[in-house]
C-alpha positions, 0 to 999 in steps of 0.5 A, spaced: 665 387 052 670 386 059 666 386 066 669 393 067 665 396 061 659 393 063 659 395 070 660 403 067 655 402 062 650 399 068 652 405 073 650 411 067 657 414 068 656 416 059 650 418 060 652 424 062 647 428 057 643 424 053 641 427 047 644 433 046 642 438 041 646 444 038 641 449 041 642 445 048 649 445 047 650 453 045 647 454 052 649 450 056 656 452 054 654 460 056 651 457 062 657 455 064 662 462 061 656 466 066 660 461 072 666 462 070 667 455 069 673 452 063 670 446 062 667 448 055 672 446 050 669 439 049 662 442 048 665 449 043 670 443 040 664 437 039 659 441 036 664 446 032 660 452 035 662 458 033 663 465 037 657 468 034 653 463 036 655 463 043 654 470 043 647 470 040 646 465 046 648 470 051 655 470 053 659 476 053 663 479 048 670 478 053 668 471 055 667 469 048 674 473 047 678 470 052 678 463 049 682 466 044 683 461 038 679 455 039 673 460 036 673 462 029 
């Protein structure tokens, strides 16, 4: 393992979540649709989730619609 990968390791920055389980995921992801953020494709493409599940998680219907074709 290079110095500079030690370094990144040592300074936690791929610690960013931990352990992170499919619930966690799906609400993190409606957490984030609630602030109108876009950086939820790698959490719905990671965990595979689908537009049910982040609508039973409490996102709404036109939040869920508008990521378009990456939700099946």
């Amino acid at each position: 393992m290079g110095k500079a990968k030690k370094r990144s390791l040592h300074l936690g920055i791929y610690d960013q979540f931990g352990k992170l389980t499919r619930v966690e995921a799906v609400q993190l992801v409606v957490d984030k649709l609630k602030k109108n953020e876009n950086d939820v494709y790698g959490l719905i493409t990671l965990f595979g989730l689908s537009a049910e599940e982040i609508l039973e998680g409490g996102a709404s219907y036109e939040s869920v619609k508008g990521l378009g074709g990456l939700l099946s």
